[in-house]
FIKOLTOR-436000 format. One record per residue (C-alpha): x, y, z; residue number from 0; residue in three letters. Coordinates in steps of 0.5 Angstrom, whole numbers, always signed. Each point is the difference from the previous one (the first is absolute). Layout:
! residues N
X,Y,Z,NUM,ALA;
...
//
This chain:
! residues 207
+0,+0,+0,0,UNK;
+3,+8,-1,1,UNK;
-4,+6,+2,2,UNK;
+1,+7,-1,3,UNK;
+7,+3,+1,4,UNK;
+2,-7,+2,5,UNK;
+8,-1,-3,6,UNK;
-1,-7,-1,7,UNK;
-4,-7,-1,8,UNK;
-3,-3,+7,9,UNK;
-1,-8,-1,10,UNK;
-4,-2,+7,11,UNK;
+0,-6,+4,12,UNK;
-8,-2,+2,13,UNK;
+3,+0,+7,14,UNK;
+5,-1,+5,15,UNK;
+0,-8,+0,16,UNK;
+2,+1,-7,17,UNK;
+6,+4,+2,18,UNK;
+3,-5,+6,19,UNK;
-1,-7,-5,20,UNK;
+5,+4,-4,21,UNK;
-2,+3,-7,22,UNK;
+6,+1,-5,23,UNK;
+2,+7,-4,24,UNK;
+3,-2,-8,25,UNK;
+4,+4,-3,26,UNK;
-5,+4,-5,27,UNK;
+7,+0,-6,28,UNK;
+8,-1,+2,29,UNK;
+5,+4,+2,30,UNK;
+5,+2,+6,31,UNK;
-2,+1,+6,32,UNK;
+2,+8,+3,33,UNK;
-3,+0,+7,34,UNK;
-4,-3,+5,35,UNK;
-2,+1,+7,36,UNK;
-2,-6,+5,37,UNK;
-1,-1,+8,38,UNK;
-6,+5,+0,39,UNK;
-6,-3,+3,40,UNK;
-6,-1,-4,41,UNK;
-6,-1,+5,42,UNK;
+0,+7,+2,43,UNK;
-5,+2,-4,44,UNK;
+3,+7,+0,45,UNK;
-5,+7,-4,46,UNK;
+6,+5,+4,47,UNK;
+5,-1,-5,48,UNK;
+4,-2,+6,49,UNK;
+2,-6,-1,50,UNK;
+5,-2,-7,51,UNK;
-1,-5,-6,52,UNK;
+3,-7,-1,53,UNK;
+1,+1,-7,54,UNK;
+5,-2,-7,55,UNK;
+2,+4,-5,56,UNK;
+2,-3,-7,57,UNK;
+2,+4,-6,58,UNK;
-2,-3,-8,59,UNK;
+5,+0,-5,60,UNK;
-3,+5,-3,61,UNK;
+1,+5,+7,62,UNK;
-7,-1,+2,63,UNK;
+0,-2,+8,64,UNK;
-5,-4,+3,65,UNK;
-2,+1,+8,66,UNK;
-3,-4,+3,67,UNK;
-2,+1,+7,68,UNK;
-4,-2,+7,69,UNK;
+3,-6,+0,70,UNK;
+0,-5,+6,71,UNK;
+5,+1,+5,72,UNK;
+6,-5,-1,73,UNK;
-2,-3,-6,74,UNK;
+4,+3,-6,75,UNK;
+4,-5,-4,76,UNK;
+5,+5,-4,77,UNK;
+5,+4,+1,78,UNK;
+3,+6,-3,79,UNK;
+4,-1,-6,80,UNK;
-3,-7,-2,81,UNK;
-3,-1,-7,82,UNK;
-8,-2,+0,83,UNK;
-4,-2,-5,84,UNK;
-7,+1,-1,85,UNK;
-4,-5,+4,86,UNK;
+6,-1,+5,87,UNK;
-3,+0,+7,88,UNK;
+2,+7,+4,89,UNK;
-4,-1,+6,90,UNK;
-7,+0,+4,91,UNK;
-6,+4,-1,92,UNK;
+0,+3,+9,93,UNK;
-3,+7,+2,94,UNK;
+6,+4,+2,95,UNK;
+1,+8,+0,96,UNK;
-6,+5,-2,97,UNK;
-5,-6,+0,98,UNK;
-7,-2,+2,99,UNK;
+0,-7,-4,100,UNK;
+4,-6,-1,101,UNK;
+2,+2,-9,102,UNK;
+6,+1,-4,103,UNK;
+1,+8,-3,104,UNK;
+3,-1,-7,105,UNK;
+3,+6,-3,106,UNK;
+4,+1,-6,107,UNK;
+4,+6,-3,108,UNK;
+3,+1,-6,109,UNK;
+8,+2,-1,110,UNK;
-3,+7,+1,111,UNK;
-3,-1,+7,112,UNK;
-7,+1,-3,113,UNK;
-6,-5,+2,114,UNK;
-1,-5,-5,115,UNK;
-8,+0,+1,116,UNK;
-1,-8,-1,117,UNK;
-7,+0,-2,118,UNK;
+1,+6,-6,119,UNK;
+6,-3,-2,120,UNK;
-3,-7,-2,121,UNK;
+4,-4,+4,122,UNK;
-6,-4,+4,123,UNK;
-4,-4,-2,124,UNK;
-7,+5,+2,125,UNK;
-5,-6,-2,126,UNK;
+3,-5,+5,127,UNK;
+4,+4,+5,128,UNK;
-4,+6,+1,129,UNK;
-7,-1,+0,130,UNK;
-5,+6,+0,131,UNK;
-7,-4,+1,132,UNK;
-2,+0,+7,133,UNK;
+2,-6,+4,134,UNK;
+0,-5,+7,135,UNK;
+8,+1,+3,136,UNK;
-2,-3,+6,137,UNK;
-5,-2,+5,138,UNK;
-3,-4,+6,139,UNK;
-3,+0,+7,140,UNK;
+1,+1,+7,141,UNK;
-2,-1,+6,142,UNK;
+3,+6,+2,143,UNK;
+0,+8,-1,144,UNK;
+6,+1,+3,145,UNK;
+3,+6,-4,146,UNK;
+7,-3,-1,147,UNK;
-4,-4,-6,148,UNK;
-5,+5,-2,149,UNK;
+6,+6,-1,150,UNK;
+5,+3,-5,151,UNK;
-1,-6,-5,152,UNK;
+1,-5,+3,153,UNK;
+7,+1,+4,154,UNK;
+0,-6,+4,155,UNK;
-3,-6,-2,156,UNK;
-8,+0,-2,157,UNK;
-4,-6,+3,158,UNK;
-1,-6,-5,159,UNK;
-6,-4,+4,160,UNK;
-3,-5,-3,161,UNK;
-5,+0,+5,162,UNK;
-4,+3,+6,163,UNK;
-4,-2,+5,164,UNK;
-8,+1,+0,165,UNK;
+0,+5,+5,166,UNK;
+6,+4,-1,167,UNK;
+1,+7,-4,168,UNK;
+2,-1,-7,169,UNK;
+4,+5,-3,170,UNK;
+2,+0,-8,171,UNK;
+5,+4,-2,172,UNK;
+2,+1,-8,173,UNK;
+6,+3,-4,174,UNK;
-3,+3,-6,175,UNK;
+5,+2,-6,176,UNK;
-1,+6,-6,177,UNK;
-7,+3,+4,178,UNK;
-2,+6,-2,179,UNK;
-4,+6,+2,180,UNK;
-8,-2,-1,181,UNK;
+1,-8,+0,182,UNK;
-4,-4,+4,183,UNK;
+2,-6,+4,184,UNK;
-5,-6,+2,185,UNK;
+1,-4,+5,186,UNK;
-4,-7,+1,187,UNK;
+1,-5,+4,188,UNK;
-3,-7,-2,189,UNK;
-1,-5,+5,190,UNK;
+1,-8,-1,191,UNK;
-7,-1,-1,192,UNK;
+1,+5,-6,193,UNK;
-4,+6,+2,194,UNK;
+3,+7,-1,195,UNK;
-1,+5,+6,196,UNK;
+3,+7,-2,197,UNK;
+5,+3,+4,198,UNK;
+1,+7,-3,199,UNK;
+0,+4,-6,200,UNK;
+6,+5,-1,201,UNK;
+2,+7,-5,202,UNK;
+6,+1,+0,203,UNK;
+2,+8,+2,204,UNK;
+6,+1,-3,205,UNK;
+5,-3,-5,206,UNK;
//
């Protein structure tokens, strides 16, 4: 995902269990290894900008450098100088520096220091990596409203019951991607017998 004055690509993880269990960073093209940063915690989930990013740094043949960064703590493979080739394993996807949400910041500027808007410039594949339709990212219930699960997209890591008992509280909660102002969210529960009871109806107020 990207957004406005945003200097760069974010790739988020649904979670922090996917994190943990170790999800890979490839190199997107080959080149050598400039600089990296590592040690930073990465569970901090910092918004003041106190806190300093994990991050790798590798420029292209055509003097192009790549950064990616929030990288999990310890997790770096590569050192300054080493050759990489595209697809070569750097490190793993974690959450350190001015983050709210385990992801990978990918960032690439030319030989002059000028962002490569990676969207405009045709080097993904729009129709497979960046969906515009509005769709489910992730969801579940819990028996719980305690608002560590229900704040700040999900910094720790969301309920995923499978079932709840009869006289408990049910909670749903959802992550919902590419809503935009004036779409409506339905939320319907079916029951084992297949009966449907709504639960809500939302409009979204902003994009």
């Amino acid at each position: 995902m990207t957004y406005d004055q945003h200097t760069g690509l974010d790739f988020i993880l649904a979670d922090v269990d996917q994190a943990e269990a170790g999800v890979p960073v490839l190199a997107v093209r080959g080149g050598t290894v400039l600089e990296i940063r590592d040690g930073q915690n990465d569970r901090e989930y910092s918004q003041d900008g106190g806190q300093l990013s994990n991050f790798v740094k590798i420029e292209h043949a055509d003097g192009s450098v790549a950064e990616y960064k929030h990288l999990k703590m310890n997790s770096i493979l590569v050192t300054p100088g080493q050759q990489v080739k595209a697809g070569q394993p750097l490190a793993q996807v974690g959450s350190s520096g001015l983050s709210s949400h385990p992801h990978l910041h990918l960032a690439v500027r030319d030989a002059n220091g000028e962002l490569v808007d990676l969207l405009a410039e045709g080097l993904i594949d729009l129709a497979e990596a960046y969906p515009t339709r509005p769709f489910l990212f992730d969801a579940g219930i819990s028996g719980s409203s305690d608002p560590r699960i229900f704040s700040n997209y999900f910094r720790y890591t969301p309920a995923h019951r499978t079932s709840i008992s009869q006289n408990e509280t049910l909670y749903v909660w959802y992550k919902l991607i590419n809503i935009g102002r004036g779409d409506t969210v339905h939320a319907t529960l079916i029951h084992p017998d297949g009966r449907q009871t709504p639960l809500f109806t939302l409009q979204a107020q902003d994009n």
